[in-house]
Each structure stands twice: as C-alpha cells, then as structure tokens.
N, C-alpha and C positions, 0 to 999 in steps of 0.2 A: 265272221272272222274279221277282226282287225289287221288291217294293213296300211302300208306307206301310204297311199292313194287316198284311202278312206279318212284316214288321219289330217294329212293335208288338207281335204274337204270339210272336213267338219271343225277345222283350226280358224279362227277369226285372224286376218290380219288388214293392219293397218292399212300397210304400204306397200306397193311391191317394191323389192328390192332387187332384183334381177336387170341387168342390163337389156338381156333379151326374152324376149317370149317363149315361154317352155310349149312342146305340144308331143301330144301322144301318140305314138302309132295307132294306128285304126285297125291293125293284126297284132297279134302274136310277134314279137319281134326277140330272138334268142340274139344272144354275142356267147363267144367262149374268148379266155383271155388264159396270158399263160406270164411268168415272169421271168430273171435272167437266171435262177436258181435251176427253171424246168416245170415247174410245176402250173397244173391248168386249175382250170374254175369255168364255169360259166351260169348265165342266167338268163332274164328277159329284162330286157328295156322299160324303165317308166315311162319316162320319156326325154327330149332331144331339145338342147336350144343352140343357139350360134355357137357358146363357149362352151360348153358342157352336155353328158348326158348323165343322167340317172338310173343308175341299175340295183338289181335285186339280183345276185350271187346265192348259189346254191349252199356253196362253202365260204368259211372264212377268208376274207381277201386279204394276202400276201401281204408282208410287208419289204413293200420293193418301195423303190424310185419311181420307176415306168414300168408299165404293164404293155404288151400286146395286144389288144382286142381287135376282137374278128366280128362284124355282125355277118350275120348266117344269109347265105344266100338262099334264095326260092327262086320259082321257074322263070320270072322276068325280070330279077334283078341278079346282080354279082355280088359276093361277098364281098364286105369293105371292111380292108385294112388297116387299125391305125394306133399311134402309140398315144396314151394317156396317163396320168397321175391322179391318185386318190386325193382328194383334195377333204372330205367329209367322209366319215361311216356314222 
C-alpha cells in the first residue's frame, strides 16, 4: 500500500526546506480535532516539528480558519490541547 510516509521516502530531494527537523512518534499517536461549525475528524500523527505537525484524517478536513485539536492521552501522558490552521492537504 502506498502512503504519505512511504512516498516521502522513496521522493529524492534536493534540499531540505524545513526550518526545523520533523520526527516521528515511536507509537501510535491519534489527535481528534473539531471546528467552530461543530463538527469532529480525527486521525494519527505522521509526524511533529517545532512549527507544524502532519496528519492523516480519517474524513475530509473542514474548511475552517482554526481547528481544535486534541492529541490523545495514554497512561503516562495528558492529552494536549491546541488550536491549529491547515496550511497544506
């Protein structure tokens, strides 16, 4: 199966262009996100850098301003709260 990840991998690039260093959760990492209309979405994390994260949405992502996302708490962390903007689909 082709995916985001796999694609990125097998993509030749030049330069990197990124300000900061992307890195992957080492688990399973889910978020649910909701917008100001009401409506939810959620998916798992590719991955995280200082300015941004990347995610895979189960459903069509909203077209809002800002979103709510949630990443999912587990037994030794708290769920984290925070508001973001689509910048890329």
């Amino acid at each position: 199966m082709v995916t985001y990840r796999t694609q990125l991998e097998n993509c030749e690039v030049s330069a990197e262009r990124r300000l900061g260093k992307r890195f992957s959760p080492s688990l399973l990492t889910y978020f649910s996100f909701s917008d100001s209309s009401g409506g939810s979405n959620g998916g798992m994390v590719l991955d995280i850098s200082e300015s941004g994260v990347a995610l895979v949405a189960a459903l069509a992502v909203p077209d809002a301003p800002l979103l709510n996302i949630t990443l999912a708490a587990d037994k030794t962390h708290q769920a984290i709260e925070l508001t973001g903007r689509v910048v890329w689909i």
